[in-house]
N, C-alpha and C positions, 0 to 999 in steps of 0.2 A: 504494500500500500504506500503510495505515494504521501509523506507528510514534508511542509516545511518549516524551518527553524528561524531564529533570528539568530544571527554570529557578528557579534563584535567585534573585530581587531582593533584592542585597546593601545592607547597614547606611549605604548614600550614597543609595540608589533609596529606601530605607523613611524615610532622616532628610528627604531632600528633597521628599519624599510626592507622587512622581511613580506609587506603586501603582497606581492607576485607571488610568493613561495606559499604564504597560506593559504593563497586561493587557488594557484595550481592543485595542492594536493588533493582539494575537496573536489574540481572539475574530474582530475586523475581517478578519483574515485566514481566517477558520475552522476555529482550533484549539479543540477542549472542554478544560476546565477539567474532569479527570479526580479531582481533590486537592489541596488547596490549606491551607498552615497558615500562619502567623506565631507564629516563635520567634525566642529568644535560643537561639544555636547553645553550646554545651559546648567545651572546644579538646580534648577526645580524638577528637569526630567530624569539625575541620576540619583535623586534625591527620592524622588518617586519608585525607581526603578529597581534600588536599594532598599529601601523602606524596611526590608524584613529585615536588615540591620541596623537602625536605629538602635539606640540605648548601649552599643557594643561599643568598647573603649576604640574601637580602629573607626566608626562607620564617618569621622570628618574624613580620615586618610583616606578612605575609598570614594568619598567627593572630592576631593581636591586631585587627588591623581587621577581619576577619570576627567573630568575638567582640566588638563593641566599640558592636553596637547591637543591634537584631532586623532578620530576616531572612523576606520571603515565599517558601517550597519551592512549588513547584507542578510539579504531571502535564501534561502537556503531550498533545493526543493530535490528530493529523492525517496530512494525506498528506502520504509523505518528509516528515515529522517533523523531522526531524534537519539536513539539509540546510535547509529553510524558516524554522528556527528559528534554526538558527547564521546564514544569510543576512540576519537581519531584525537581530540580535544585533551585528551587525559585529565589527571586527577588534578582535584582545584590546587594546591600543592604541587609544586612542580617536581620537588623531592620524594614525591610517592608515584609518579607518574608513568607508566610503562615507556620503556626503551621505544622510540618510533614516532610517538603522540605530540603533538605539536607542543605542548608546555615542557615534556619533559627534555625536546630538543631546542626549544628557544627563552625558556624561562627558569630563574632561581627561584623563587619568593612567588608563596599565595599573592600579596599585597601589590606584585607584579606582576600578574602571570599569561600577559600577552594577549588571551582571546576570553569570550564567554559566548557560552552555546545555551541556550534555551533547554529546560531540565524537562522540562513534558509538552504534549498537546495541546494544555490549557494556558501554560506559560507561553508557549510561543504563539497564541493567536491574541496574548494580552501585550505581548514585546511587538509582537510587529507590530499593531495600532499604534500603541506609545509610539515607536520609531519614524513610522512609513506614514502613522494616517490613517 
């Protein structure tokens, strides 16, 4: 079944301009590029976007470093979507990450960790509104 995701390349993925390489691997894998922007995110949309982190001793850190470059949104659209994506994506934690997975080859640090994939069905048709519209 065909689902699509929302994927981030956050302000570490766009400074280090690894762009080309993360979105190769998801085409290589044969996901369509459904929509695709580069912005400077606003903090009442990561702030929103974030929200299940409030009250957490990091959740300014994770406004202000999302805020603190530009960012690629992209549509994401394939089979099991979702699962394929978070799989390729690795673990939020780039030091637990399997050998292969985008975090675990281009990221140190959760607080950095290059990309964010949409975790189900119902989160990715709420991210892409937020995003897209």
């Amino acid at each position: 079944m065909l689902e699509q995701s929302l994927v981030i390349i956050k302000p570490d993925g766009v400074k280090k301009q690894i762009i080309g390489e993360i979105i190769q691997s998801f085409e290589q894998r044969g996901f369509a590029i459904k929509e695709m922007k580069m912005e400077l995110l606003e903090k009442n949309i990561v702030k929103e976007h974030y929200a299940h982190l409030e009250g957490k001793s990091f959740f300014q850190d994770v406004i202000d470093y999302m805020t603190s470059g530009p960012v690629v949104c992209l549509i994401l659209e394939g089979p099991s979507g979702i699962a394929a994506i978070r799989q390729m994506v690795g673990a939020t934690n780039p030091l637990e990450a399997l050998p292969g997975t985008i975090r675990a080859k281009y990221a140190f640090e959760s607080g950095a960790n290059i990309i964010h994939a949409s975790d189900s069905t119902t989160a990715a048709e709420i991210e892409i509104k937020r995003f897209f519209g």
